[in-house]
C-alpha distance (Angstrom), angle and dihedral (degrees) to the residues before:
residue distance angle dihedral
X1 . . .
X2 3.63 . .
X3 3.44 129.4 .
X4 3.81 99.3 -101.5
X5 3.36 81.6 45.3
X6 3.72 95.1 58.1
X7 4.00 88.5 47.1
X8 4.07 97.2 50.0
X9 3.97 88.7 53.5
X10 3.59 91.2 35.7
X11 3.79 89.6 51.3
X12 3.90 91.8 43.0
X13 3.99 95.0 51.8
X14 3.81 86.7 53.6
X15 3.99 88.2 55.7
X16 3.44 98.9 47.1
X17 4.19 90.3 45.2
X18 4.24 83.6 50.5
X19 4.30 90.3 53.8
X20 3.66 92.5 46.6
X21 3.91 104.5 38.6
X22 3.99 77.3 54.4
X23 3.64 94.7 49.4
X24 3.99 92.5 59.4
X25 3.95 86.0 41.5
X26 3.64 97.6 55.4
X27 3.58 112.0 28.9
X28 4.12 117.7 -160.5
X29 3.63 116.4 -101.3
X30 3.79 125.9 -98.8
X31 3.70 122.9 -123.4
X32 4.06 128.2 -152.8
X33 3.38 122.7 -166.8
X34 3.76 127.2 -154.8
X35 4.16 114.2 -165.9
X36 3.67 138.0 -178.5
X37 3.58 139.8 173.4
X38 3.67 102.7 -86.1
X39 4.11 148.6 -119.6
X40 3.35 142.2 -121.7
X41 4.24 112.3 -107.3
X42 3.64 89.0 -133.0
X43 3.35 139.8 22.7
X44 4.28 93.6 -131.0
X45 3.84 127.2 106.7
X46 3.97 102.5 -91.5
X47 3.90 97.4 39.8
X48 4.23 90.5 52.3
X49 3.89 85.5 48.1
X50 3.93 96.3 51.9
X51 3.86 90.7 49.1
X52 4.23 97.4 47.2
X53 4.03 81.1 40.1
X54 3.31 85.2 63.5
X55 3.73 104.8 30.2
X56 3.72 93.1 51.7
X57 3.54 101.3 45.0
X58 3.49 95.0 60.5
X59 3.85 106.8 108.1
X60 3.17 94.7 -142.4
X61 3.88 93.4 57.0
X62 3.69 93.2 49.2
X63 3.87 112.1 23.0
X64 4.59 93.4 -171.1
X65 3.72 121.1 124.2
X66 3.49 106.9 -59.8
X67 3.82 99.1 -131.0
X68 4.24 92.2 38.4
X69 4.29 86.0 50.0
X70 4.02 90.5 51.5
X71 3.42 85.8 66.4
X72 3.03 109.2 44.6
X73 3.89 96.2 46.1
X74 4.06 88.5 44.1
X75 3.78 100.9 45.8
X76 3.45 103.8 32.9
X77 3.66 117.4 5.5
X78 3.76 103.0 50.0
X79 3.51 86.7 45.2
X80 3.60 113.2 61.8
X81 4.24 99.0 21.3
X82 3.56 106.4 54.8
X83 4.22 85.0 63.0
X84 3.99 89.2 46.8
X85 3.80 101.2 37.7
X86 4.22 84.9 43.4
X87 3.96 86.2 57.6
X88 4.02 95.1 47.3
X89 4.03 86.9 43.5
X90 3.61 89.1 55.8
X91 3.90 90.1 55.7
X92 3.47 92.1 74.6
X93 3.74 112.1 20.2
X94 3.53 126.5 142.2
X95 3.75 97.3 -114.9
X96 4.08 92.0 -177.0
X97 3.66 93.4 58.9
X98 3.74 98.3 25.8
X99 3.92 93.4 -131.3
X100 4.02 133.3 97.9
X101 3.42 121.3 -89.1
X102 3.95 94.9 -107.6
X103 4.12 84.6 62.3
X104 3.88 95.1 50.1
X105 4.06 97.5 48.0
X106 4.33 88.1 35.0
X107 3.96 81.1 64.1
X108 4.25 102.1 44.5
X109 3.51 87.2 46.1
X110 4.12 89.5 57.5
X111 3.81 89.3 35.3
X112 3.54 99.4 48.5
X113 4.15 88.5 40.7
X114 3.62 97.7 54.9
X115 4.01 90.0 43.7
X116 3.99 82.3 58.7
X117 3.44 99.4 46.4
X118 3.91 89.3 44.6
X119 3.64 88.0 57.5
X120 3.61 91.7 44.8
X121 3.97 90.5 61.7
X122 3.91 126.6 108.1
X123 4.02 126.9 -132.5
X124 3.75 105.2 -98.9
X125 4.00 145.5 56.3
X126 3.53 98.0 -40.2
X127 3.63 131.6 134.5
X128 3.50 117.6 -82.7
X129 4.05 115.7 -131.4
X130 4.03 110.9 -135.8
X131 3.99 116.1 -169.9
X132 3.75 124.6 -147.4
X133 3.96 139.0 161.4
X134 3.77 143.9 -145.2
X135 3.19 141.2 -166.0
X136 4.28 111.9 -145.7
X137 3.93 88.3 -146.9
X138 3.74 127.5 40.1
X139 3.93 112.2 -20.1
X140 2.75 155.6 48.3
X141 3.91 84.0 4.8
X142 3.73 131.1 -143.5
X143 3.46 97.2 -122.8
X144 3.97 86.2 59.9
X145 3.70 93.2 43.9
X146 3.83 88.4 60.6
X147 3.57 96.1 37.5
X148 4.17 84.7 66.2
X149 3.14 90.7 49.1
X150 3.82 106.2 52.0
X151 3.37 86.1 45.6
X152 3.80 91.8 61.1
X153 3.56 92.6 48.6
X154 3.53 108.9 -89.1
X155 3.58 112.9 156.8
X156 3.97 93.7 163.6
X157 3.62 122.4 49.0
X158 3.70 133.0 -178.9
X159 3.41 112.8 -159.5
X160 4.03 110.6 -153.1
X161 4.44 111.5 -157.3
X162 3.83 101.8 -162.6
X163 3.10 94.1 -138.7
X164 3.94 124.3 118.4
X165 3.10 93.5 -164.1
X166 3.75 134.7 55.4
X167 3.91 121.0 -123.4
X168 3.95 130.4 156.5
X169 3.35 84.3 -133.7
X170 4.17 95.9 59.7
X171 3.67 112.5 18.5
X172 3.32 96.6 27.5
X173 3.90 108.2 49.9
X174 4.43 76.6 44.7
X175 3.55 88.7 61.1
X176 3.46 96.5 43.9
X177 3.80 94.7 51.2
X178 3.49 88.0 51.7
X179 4.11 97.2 49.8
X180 4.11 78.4 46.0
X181 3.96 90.3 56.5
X182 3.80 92.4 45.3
X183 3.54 101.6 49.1
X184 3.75 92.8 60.7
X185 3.64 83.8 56.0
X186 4.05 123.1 91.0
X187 4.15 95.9 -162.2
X188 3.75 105.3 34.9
X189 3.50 126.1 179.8
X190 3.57 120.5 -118.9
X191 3.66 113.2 -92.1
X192 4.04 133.7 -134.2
X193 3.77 118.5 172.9
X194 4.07 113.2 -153.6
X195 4.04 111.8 -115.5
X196 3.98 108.6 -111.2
X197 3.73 102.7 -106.4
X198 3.78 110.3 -148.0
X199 3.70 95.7 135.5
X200 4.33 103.4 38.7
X201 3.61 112.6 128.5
X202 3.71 95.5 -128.2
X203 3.47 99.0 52.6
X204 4.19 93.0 50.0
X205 3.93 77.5 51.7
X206 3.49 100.8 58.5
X207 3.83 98.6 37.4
X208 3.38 89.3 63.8
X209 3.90 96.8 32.9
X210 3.83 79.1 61.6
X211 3.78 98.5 46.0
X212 3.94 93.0 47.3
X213 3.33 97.1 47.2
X214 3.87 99.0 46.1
X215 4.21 91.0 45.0
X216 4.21 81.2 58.6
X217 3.91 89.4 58.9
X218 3.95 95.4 54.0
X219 3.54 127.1 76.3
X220 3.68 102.3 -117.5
X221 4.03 145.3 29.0
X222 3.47 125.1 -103.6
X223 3.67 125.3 -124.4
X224 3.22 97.6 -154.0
X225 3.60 131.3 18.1
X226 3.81 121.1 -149.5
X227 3.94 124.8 -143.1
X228 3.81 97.5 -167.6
X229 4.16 116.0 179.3
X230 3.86 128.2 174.1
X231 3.50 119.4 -72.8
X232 3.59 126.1 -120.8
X233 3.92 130.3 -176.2
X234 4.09 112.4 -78.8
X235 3.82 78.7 -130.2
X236 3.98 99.0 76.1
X237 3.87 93.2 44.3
X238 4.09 79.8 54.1
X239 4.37 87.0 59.5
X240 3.35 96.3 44.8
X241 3.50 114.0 -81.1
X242 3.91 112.3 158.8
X243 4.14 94.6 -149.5
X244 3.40 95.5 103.6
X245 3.78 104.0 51.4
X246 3.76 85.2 40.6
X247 3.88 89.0 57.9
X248 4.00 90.6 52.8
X249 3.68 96.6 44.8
X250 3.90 84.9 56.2
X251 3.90 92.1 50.2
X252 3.57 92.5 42.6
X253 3.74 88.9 49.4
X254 3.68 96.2 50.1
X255 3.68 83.0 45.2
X256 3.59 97.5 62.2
X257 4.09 88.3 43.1
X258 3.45 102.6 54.1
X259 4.25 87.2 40.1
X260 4.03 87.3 -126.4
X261 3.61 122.5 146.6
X262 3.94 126.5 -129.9
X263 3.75 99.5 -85.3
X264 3.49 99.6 48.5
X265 4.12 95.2 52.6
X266 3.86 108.6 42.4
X267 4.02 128.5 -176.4
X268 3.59 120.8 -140.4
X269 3.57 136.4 160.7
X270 4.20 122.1 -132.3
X271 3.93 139.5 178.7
X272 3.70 101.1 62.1
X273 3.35 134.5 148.7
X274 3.48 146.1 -169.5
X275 3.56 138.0 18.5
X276 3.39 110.1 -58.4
X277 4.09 126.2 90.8
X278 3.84 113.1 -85.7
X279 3.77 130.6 -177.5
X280 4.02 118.6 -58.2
X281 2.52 154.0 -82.3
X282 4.52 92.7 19.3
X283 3.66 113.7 -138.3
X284 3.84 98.1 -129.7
X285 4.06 97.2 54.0
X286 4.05 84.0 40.3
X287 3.38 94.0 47.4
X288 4.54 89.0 45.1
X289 3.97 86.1 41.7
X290 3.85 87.9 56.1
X291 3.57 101.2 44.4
X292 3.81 87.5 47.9
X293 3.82 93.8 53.5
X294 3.93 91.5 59.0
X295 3.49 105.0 -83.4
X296 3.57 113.9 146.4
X297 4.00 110.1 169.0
X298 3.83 117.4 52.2
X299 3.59 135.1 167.0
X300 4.14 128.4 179.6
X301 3.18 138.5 -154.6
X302 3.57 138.8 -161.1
X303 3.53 123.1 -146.4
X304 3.82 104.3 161.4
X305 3.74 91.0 69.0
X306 3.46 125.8 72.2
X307 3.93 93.9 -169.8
X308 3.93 135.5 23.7
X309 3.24 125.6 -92.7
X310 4.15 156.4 144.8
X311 3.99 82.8 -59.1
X312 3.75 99.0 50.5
X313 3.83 111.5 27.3
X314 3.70 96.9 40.6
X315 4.02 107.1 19.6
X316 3.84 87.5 45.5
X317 3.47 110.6 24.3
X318 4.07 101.1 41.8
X319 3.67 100.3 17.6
X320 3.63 109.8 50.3
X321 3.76 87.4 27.6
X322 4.14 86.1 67.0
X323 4.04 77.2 49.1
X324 3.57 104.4 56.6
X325 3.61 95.9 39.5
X326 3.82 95.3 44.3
X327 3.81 83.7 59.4
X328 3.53 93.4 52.2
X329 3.82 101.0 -79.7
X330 3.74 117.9 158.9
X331 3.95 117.2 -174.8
X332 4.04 119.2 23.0
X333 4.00 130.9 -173.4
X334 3.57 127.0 -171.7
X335 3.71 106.4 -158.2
X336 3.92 111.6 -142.6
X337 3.85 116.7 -116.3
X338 3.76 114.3 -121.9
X339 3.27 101.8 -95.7
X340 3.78 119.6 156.6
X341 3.79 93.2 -28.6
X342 4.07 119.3 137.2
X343 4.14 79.5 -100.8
X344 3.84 98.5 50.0
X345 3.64 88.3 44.2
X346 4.04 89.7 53.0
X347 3.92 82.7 54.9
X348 3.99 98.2 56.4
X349 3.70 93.8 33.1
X350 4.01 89.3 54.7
X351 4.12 87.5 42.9
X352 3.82 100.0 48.9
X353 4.45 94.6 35.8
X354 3.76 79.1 54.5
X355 3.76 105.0 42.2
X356 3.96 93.0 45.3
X357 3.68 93.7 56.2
X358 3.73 112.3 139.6
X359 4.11 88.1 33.5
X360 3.42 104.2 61.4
């Protein structure tokens, strides 16, 4: 070897000693990722079409013949809905911001998360934690959400589904939109996916934290309380899909919790539609049913959702309101999702500390 020989190698082992002493002194950023299903931008004719465009053609959502389903969502569906659905959006908008309520609580629940975890965060060279969110429909999308954070140096994400419990038709399309948006990608980041959490102890405890304190503030007792979660077709519990018993483990939690017995907290399933079977008993010919029987005080809860929206505030609490007190229905109480409260915050705070063990 000669001597400038020597001196290039000599010079290029002292380069690559530089890059990785400052690789261990600066570590990359981590990214977390909170996603739900998604909203429309507006509440007019063409933006509720894009978003149940979307929505509905995802195969996951609705598993029928591909070429019968086009159809059927092109002919009829996305012809008639958008106009309704646009008119029921527009019942409980948030007019300030100009979004649905889903979009404004998506966002405190990332602000207020990445405040915490700021807080949470030692003097030193240690990662820094950088919160983002997604919508899986409409947006802001997922592919966006990771494109911020990538560009802030995330080489790690975990990607949070709020959902508690696990459907094909929620965490899994989520997933897969995610595993589409990194396989376009030459550097990805590496990947964790957060556990559904239908069973964790903290989030049974502030479900019914939240429902005990909110039934002292009104001015009567229910009879019957109402756990009512998002339908799904009776044909995906039939392959396998572990919704269902993850719905009833919930109840039966919440059950044991609040020290009720079966008839006074009841599990039912809403927002279906079309002809096929879905998952019973269905809230809104429970909640007639009830009403009809004699009950006159009702309250329901919604478990399934971690944040309001179209399906709770105006499918739960104006909709099957009308129904209970058409049948004869006295008193009604819409219980309030956990949204960005200090007790929905405990759950995501306890889910993301947990799932980014070993990185922070």
């Amino acid at each position: 070897m000669t001597i400038l020989e020597f001196d290039l190698a000599s010079k290029t082992n002292t380069i690559f000693r530089r890059i990785g002493a400052a690789a261990i002194a600066e570590p990359r950023n981590i990214g977390v990722l909170l996603s739900n299903l998604g909203t429309p931008d507006e509440t007019d004719y063409w933006s509720v079409r894009r978003y149940l465009a979307e929505f509905l053609s995802d195969r996951r959502v609705i598993e029928a013949p591909r070429l019968l389903w086009f159809f059927i969502l092109n002919l009829l569906i996305l012809t008639t809905r958008p106009q309704r659905k646009g008119r029921d959006y527009a019942t409980i908008w948030n007019h300030e911001r100009n979004e649905s309520p889903l979009k404004t609580i998506t966002r405190s629940q990332a602000e207020k998360l990445e405040q915490f975890l700021q807080d949470q965060r030692s003097d030193g060279p240690r990662a820094r934690v950088i919160v983002e969110w997604g919508m899986r429909y409409g947006n802001p999308s997922l592919k966006a959400a990771i494109e911020r954070l990538t560009a802030q140096g995330c080489d790690r994400i975990l990607f949070v589904p709020l959902y508690p419990q696990y459907s094909a038709a929620t965490s899994a399309t989520a997933c897969d939109k995610i595993f589409e948006i990194l396989a376009s990608m030459r550097n990805q980041p590496c990947l964790r996916v957060a556990a559904p959490y239908s069973e964790d102890d903290i989030y049974i405890e502030e479900i019914a934290r939240s429902l005990t304190e909110r039934l002292a503030q009104i001015d009567f007792e229910p009879e019957v309380i109402v756990a009512s979660y998002h339908g799904m077709p009776l044909e995906t519990r039939v392959k396998g899909d572990p919704y269902y018993f993850q719905c009833k483990k919930t109840t039966d939690l919440l059950r044991l919790r609040l020290g009720l017995p079966r008839d006074r907290l009841i599990m039912t399933f809403q927002s279906r539609f079309g002809r096929a079977e879905w998952l019973k008993p269905y809230t809104d010919e429970t909640i007639k049913e009830l009403a009809s029987s004699g009950i006159k005080r009702m309250a329901v809860i919604t478990p399934g959702f971690s944040a309001d929206c179209l399906e709770t505030i105006e499918e739960i609490g104006s909709e099957n309101a009308d129904y209970f007190f058409a049948a004869g229905g006295e008193a009604f109480a819409r219980i309030d999702c956990l949204n960005d409260s200090d007790g929905g915050m405990r759950v995501i705070k306890s889910i993301v500390r947990r799932e980014l063990s070993g990185w922070i």
